[in-house]
PLY file of the C-alpha trace (Angstrom):
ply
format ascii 1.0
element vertex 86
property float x
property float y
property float z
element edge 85
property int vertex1
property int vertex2
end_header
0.00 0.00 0.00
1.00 3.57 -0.81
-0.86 6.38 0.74
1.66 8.58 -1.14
3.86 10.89 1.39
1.04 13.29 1.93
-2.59 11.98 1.99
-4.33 14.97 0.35
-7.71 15.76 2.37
-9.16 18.99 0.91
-10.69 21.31 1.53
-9.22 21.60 5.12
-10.83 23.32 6.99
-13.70 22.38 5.39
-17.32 23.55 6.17
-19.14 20.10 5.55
-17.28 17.64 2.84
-14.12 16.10 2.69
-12.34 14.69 -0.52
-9.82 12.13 0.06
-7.25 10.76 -2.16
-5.05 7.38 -2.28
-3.21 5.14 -4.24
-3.36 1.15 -3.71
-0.37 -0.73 -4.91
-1.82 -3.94 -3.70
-4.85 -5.60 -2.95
-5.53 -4.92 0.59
-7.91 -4.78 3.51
-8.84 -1.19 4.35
-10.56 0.53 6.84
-11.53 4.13 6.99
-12.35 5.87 10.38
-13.34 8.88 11.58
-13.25 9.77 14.78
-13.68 13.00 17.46
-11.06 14.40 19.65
-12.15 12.35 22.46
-11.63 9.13 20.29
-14.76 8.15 19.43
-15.47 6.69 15.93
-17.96 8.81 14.18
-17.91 6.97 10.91
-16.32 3.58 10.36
-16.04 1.83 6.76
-14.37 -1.47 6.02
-13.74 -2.93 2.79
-11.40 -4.83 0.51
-9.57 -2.90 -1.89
-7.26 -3.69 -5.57
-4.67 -1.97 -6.70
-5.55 1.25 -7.57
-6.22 5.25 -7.51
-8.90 6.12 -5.19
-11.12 9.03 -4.54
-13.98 9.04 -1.66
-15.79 12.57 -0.79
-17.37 12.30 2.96
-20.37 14.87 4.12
-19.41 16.19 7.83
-22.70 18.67 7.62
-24.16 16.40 10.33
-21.06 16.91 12.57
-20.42 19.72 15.22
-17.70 22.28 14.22
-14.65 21.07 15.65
-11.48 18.69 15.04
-11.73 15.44 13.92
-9.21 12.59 12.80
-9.69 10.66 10.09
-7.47 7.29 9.69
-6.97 4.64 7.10
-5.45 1.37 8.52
-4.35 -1.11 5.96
-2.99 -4.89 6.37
0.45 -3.20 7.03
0.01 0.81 8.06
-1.69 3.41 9.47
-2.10 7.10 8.18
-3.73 9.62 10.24
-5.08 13.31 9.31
-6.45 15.68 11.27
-9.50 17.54 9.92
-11.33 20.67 10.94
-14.67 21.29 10.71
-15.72 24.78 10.57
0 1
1 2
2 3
3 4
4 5
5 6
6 7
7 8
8 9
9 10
10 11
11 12
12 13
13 14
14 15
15 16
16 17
17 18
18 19
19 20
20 21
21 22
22 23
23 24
24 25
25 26
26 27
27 28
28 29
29 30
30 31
31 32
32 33
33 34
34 35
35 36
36 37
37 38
38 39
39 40
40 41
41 42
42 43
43 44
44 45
45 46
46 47
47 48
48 49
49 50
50 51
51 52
52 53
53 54
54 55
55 56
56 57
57 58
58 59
59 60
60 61
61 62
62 63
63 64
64 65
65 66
66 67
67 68
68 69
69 70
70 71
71 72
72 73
73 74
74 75
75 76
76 77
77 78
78 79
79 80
80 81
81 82
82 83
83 84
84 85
């Protein structure tokens, strides 16, 4: 898996949606978590991904404003982004 060096999450700040993008380079397990600042998963996705360029646009408009983590954990890594919410 490649997340490339900087997982771009824009816009950030955002006012309610997210775009995220990553690259695959091999058929993995993925999950995809969002979560508060006192560590609670808000939204929670898991799936089985190819190899591959993804995209994946998230709505926050039914979040409070506020800072948020979003996370995608793979077979072998984790990458973590914060995320405001203005």
């Amino acid at each position: 898996l490649s997340l490339h060096d900087a997982l771009p999450i824009y816009p950030n700040p955002t006012t309610g949606a997210i775009t995220l993008n990553y690259y695959i380079k091999e058929a993995t397990s993925l999950n995809v978590k969002l979560t508060n600042l006192e560590g609670q998963t808000i939204y929670s996705k898991e799936s089985k991904e190819q190899a591959g360029i993804y995209v994946h646009t998230f709505s926050l408009d039914n979040y409070s404003k506020g800072i948020y983590f979003l996370s995608l954990t793979t077979d072998k890594e984790t990458i973590v982004r914060k995320v405001i919410l203005e």
